[in-house]
C-alpha positions in Angstrom: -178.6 -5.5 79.6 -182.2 -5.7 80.0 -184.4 -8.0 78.6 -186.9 -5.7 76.1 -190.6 -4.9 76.5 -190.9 -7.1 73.5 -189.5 -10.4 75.1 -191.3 -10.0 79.1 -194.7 -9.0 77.1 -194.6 -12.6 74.9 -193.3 -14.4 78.5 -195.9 -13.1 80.7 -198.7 -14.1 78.0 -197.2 -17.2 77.7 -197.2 -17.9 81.2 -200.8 -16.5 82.0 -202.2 -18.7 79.3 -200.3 -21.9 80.7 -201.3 -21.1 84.6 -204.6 -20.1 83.4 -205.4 -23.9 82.0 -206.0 -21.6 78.3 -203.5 -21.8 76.8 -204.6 -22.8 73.0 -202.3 -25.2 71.7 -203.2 -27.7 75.1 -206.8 -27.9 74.2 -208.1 -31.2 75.2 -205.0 -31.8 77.6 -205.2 -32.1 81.7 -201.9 -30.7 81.8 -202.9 -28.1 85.0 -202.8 -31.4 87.4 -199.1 -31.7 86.2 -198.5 -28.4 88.4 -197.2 -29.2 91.9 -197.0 -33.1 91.1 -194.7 -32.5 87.9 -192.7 -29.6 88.0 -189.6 -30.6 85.9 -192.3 -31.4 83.3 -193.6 -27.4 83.3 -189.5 -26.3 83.7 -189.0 -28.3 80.5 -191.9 -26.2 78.4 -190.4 -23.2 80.2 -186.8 -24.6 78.7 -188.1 -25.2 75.5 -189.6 -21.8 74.7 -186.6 -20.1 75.9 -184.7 -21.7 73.6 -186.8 -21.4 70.5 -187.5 -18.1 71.3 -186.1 -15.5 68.7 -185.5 -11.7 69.0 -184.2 -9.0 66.3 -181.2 -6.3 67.4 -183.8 -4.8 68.9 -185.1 -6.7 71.5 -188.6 -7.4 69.4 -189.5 -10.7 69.4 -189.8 -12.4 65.9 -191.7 -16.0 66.8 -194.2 -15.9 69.5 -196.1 -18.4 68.4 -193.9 -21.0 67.4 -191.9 -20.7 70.2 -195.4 -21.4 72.2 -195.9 -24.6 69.9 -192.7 -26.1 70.2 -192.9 -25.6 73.7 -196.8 -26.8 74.1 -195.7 -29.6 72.0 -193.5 -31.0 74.4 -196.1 -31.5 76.8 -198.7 -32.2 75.0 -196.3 -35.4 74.1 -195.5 -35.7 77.7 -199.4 -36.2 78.3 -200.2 -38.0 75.5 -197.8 -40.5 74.2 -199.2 -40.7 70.7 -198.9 -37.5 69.7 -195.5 -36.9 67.6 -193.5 -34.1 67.8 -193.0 -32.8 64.5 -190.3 -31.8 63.8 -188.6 -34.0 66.6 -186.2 -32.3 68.9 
């Protein structure tokens, strides 16, 4: 089985925006410098969105976004040690 249109659409913006240094829910955050000195750090994010990551029967991808946050979340946490991850994991 294939992985849907749906699913490799949401991953490839996901991943453009966090190469790209854009991505929305990081504003504020030096997380690009983690790239190449921090790698298990970026696998984690990549981890984390795989696992929150929701599809219907179809293949269509039901939560993008949240998938993104609770993903974004972890590093922004891992950059910033005051900032709570709600909820935890």
């Amino acid at each position: 089985m294939k992985l849907s249109n749906s699913f490799s659409s949401a991953l490839r913006e996901f991943a453009y925006f966090m190469e790209s240094g854009s991505q929305n829910t990081l504003q504020g955050i030096d997380y690009i410098s983690l790239y190449g000195t921090e790698p298990s750090a970026i696998e984690q994010v990549f981890a984390i969105y795989a696992n929150v990551i929701e599809l219907d029967e179809n293949g269509i991808v039901l939560n993008a976004k949240y998938a993104e946050k609770r993903a974004t979340d972890y590093l922004r946490s891992y950059c910033d040690s005051s900032f709570k991850v709600m909820p935890p994991y």
